[in-house]
ROGUMAR-957650 format. One line per field, with one value per residue (C-alpha): z, y, x; residue number from 1; residue in three letters. Coordinates in nm, 2 decimals, m for minus. Layout:
% residues N
zz c(Z|...)
yy c(Y|...)
xx c(X|...)
n c(NUM|...)
res c(ALA|...)
END
This chain:
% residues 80
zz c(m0.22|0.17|0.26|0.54|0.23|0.07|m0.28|m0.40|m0.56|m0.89|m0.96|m0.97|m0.86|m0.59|m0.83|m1.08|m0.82|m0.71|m1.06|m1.11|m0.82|m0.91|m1.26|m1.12|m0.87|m1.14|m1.39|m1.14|m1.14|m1.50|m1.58|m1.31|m1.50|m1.87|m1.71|m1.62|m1.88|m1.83|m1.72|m1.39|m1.33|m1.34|m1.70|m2.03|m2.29|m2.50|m2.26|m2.38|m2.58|m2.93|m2.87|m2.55|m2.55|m2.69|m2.41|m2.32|m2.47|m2.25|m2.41|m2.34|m2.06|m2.18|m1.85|m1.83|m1.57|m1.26|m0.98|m0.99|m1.24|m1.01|m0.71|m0.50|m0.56|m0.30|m0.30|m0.01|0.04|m0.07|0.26|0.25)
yy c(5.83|5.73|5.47|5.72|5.95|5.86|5.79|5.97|5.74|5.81|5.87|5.55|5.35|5.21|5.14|4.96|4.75|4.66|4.54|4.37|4.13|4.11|4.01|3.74|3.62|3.52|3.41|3.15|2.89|2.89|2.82|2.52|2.39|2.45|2.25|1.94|1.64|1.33|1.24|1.42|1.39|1.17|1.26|1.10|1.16|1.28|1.54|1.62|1.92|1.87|1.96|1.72|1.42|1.13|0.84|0.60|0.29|m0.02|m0.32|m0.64|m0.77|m1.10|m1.29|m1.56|m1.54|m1.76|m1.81|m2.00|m2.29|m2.59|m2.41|m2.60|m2.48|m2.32|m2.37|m2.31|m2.46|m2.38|m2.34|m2.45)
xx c(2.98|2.95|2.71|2.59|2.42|2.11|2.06|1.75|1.46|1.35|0.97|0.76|1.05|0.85|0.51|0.75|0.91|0.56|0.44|0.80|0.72|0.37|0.47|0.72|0.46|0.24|0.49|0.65|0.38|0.31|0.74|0.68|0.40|0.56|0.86|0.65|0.62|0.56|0.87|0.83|0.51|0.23|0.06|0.02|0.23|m0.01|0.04|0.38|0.44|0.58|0.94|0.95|1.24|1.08|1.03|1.27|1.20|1.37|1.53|1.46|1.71|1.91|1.86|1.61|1.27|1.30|1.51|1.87|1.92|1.98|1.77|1.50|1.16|0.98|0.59|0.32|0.03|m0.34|m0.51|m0.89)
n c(1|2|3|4|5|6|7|8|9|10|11|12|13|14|15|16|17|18|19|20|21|22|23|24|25|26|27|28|29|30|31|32|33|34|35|36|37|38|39|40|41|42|43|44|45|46|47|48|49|50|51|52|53|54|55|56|57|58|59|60|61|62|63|64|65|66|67|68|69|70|71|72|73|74|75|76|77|78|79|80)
res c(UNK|UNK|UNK|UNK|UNK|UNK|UNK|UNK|UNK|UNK|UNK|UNK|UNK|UNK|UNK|UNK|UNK|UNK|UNK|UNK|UNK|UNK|UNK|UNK|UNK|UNK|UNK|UNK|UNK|UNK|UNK|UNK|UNK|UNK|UNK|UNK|UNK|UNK|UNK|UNK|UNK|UNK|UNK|UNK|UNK|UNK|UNK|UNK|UNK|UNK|UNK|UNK|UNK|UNK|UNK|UNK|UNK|UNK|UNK|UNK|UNK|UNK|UNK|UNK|UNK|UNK|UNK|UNK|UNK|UNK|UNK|UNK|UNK|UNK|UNK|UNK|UNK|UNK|UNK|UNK)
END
């Protein structure tokens, strides 16, 4: 087949098309939101669906608070 000839369109090829992208058009926002937890995004976890990774729970780090053992202290003044 030559690119110069035509290829004929089947009936209601163009009113499917048209329903195809209106169908994606609407689907797209709702797989962004079903994609958000909150992870990503600022929401509870209560707001987490059931099958969502559990949170990350942080240990405590090993290091003591405080600057430098053997470091001068640094302290301003209360201005009156």
């Amino acid at each position: 087949m030559d690119s110069s000839e035509e290829v004929p369109e089947c009936p209601g090829g163009r009113k499917r098309d048209a329903i195809n992208a209106d169908l994606l058009h609407r689907v797209t926002p709702l797989e962004v939101k079903l994609n958000t937890n909150s992870r990503n995004f600022s929401n509870p976890l209560s707001a987490n669906s059931l099958d969502a990774p559990p949170p990350v729970v942080k240990q405590k780090s090993k290091r003591r608070h405080g600057g430098q053992q053997g470091h001068a202290s640094f302290e301003t003044a209360i201005a009156f």
